[in-house]
TIDO-536125 format. One record per residue (C-alpha): z, x, y; residue in three letters. Coordinates in nm, 3 decimals. Example, Ala and Ser with C-alpha at 12.3 -4.5 7.8 and 13.67 -1.06 7.14 Angstrom:
<nodes>
(node (0.780,1.230,-0.450),"ALA");
(node (0.714,1.367,-0.106),"SER");
</nodes>
This chain:
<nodes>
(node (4.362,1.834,-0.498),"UNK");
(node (4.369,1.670,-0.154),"UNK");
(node (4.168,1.916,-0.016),"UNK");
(node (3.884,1.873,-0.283),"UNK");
(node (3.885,1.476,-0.217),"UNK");
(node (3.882,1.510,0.156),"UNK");
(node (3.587,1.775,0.113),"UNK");
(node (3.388,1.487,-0.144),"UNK");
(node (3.443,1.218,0.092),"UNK");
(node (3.317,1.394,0.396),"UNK");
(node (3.022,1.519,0.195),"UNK");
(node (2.961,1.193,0.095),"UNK");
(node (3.021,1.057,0.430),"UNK");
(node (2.685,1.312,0.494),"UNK");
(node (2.505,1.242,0.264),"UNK");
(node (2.499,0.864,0.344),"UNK");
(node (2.457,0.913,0.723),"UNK");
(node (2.147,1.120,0.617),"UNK");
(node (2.031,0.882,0.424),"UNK");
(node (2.066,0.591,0.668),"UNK");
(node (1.907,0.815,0.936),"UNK");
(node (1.581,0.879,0.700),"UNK");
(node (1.546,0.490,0.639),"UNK");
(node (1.598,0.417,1.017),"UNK");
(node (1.320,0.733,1.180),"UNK");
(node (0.972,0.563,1.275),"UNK");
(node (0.734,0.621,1.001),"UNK");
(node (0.379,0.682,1.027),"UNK");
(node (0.268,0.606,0.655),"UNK");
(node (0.328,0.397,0.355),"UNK");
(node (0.337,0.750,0.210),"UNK");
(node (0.614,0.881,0.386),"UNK");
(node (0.812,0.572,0.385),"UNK");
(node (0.826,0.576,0.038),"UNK");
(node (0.956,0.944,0.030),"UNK");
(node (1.203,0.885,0.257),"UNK");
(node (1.348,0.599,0.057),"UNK");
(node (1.321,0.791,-0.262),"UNK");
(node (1.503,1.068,-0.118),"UNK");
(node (1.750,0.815,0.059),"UNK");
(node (1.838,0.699,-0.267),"UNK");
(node (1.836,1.006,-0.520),"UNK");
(node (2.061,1.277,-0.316),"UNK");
(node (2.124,1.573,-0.468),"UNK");
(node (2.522,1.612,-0.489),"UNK");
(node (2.741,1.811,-0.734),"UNK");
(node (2.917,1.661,-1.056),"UNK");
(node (3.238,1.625,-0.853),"UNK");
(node (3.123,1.470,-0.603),"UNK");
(node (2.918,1.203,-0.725),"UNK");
(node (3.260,0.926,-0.728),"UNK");
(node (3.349,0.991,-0.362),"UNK");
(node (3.036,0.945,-0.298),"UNK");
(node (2.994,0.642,-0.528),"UNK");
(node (3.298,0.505,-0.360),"UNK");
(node (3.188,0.528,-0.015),"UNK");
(node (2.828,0.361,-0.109),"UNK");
(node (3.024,0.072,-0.228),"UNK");
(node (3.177,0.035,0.073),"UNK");
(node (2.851,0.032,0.240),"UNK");
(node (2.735,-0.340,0.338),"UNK");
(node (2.382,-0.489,0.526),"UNK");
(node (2.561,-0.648,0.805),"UNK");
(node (2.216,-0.830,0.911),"UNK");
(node (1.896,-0.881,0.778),"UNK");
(node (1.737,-0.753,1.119),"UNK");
(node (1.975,-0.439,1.166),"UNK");
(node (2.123,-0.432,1.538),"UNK");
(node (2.096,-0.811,1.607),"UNK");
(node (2.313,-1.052,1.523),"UNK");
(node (2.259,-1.441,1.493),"UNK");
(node (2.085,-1.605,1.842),"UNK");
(node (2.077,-1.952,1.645),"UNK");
(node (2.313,-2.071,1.349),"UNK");
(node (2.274,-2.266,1.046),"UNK");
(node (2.367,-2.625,1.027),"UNK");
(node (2.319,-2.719,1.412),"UNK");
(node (2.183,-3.101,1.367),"UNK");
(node (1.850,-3.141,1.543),"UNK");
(node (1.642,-3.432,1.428),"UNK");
(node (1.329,-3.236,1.476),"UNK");
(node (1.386,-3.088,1.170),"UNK");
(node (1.291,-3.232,0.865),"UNK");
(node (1.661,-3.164,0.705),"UNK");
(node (1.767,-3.305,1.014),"UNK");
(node (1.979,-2.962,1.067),"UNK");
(node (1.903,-2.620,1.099),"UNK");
(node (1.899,-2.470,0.767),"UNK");
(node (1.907,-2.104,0.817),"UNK");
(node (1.989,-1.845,1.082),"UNK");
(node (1.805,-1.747,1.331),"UNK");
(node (1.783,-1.331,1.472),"UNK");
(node (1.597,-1.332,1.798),"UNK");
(node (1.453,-0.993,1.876),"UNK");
(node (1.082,-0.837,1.953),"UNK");
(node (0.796,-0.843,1.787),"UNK");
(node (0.816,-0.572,1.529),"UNK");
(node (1.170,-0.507,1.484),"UNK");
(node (1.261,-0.395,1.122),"UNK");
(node (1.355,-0.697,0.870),"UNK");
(node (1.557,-0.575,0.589),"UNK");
(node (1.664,-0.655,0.249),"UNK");
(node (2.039,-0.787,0.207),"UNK");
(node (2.088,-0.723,-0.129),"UNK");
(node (1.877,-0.557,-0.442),"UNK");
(node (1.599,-0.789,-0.608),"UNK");
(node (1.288,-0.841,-0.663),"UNK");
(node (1.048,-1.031,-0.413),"UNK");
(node (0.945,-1.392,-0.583),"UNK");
(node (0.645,-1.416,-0.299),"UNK");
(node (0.491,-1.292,-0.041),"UNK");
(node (0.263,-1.465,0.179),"UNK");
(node (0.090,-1.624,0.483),"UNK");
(node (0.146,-1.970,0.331),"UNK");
(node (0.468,-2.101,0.500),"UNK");
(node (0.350,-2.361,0.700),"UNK");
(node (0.608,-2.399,0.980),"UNK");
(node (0.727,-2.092,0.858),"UNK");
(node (0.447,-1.889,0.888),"UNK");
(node (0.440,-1.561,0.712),"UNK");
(node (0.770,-1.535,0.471),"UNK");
(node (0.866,-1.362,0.207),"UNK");
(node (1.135,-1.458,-0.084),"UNK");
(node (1.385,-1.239,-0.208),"UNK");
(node (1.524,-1.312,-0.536),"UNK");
(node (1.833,-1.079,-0.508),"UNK");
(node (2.085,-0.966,-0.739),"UNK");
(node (2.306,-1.236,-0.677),"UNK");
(node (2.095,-1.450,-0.811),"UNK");
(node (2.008,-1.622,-0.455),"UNK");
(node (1.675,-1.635,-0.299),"UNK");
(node (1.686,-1.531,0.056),"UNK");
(node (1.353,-1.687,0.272),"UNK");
(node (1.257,-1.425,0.543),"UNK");
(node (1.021,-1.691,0.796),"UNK");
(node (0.783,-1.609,1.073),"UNK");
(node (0.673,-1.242,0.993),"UNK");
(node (0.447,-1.014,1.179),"UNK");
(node (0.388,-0.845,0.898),"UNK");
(node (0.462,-0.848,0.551),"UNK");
(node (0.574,-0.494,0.385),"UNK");
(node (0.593,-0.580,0.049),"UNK");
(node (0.459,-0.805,-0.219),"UNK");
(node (0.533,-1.044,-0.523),"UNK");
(node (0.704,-0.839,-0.788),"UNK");
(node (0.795,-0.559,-0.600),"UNK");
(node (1.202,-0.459,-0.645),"UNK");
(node (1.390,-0.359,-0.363),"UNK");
(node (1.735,-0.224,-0.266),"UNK");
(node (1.928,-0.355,0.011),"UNK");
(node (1.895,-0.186,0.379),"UNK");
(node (1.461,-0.171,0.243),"UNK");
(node (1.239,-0.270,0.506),"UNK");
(node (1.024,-0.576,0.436),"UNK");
(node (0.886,-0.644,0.700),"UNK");
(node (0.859,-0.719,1.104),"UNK");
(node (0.998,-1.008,1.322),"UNK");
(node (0.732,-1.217,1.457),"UNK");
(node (0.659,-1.532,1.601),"UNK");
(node (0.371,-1.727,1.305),"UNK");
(node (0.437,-2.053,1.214),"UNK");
(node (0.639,-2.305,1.420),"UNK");
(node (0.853,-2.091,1.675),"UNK");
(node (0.945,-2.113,2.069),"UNK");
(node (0.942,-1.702,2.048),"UNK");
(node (1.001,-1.413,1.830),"UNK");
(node (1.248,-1.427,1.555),"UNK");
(node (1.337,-1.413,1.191),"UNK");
(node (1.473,-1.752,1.071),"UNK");
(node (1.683,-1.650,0.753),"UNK");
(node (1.767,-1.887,0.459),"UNK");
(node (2.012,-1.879,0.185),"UNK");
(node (1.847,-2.104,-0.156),"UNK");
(node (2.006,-2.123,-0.489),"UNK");
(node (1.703,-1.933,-0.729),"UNK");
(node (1.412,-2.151,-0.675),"UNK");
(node (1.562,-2.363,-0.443),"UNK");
(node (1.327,-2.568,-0.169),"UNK");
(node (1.360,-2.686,0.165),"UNK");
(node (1.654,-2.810,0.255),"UNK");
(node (1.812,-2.721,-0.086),"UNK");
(node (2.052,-2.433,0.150),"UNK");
(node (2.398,-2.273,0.251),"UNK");
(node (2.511,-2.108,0.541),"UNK");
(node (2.359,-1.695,0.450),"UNK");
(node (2.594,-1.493,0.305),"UNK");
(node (2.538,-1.209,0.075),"UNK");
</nodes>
């Protein structure tokens, strides 16, 4: 019996490092990106394997909405050059066109080039009934309406809008919140 769970976990364990390798590879289409996430997230796995495997998924976590960079800038640091008078998200510096990701599963309320100081942004209305503000985009890889799962690219870090350099400045809104109306992130 221990033998069998050790064998499902590590299975598992291979199934999700396959997965997260797939999702991570530099694609070259809309086409392929697509297969790789369906693939990512429909593995083929035997009957008895399918709860160490369930287990482990649940285990797994986005640790950052721009995976391999942590925060450069946090919320709440008071600056009266902001509107809110603080800073009300965190900020991930990195280069242009590093991979923004989805924290949680949702759907995307918008998608636009309308942010003003925020430039290009995107709003992800996520399972936990939050909507998470993704600010100063590159580019935009999906669009209003479209669900997502979490660890889904959305787009690329830029620099539009109001910025000193490249970043993603990330907000956490109660669903339909508005400026200012924010927490610290957390998903």
């Amino acid at each position: 019996m221990k033998r069998n769970t050790a064998r499902n976990v590590s299975l598992g364990l291979l199934v999700l490092t396959m997965a997260f390798m797939a999702c991570n590879k530099g694609e070259t289409s809309a086409a392929t990106e697509q297969q790789d996430s369906e693939v990512a997230l429909t593995p083929v796995i035997a009957a008895e394997e399918t709860t160490a495997t369930a287990a482990v998924a649940a285990a797994a976590k986005v640790k950052s909405p721009v995976p391999g960079y942590g925060i450069s800038y946090p919320y709440g640091v008071k600056n009266p050059r902001y509107a809110a008078g603080y800073h009300t998200g965190d900020d991930y510096a990195s280069p242009t066109g590093t991979k923004v990701v989805a924290v949680l599963d949702g759907t995307i309320a918008w998608s636009n080039n309308n942010g003003g100081a925020y430039g290009r942004w995107i709003g992800l209305r996520a399972s936990n009934g939050r909507d998470y503000v993704y600010c100063h985009l590159s580019v935009r890889s999906v669009s209003a309406g479209t669900k997502v799962v979490a660890g889904q690219k959305l787009g690329e870090v830029g620099a539009t809008g109001n910025v000193t350099g490249p970043h993603l400045h990330f907000e956490d809104r109660p669903k339909g919140g508005g400026y200012g109306q924010v927490r610290k992130p957390s998903w």
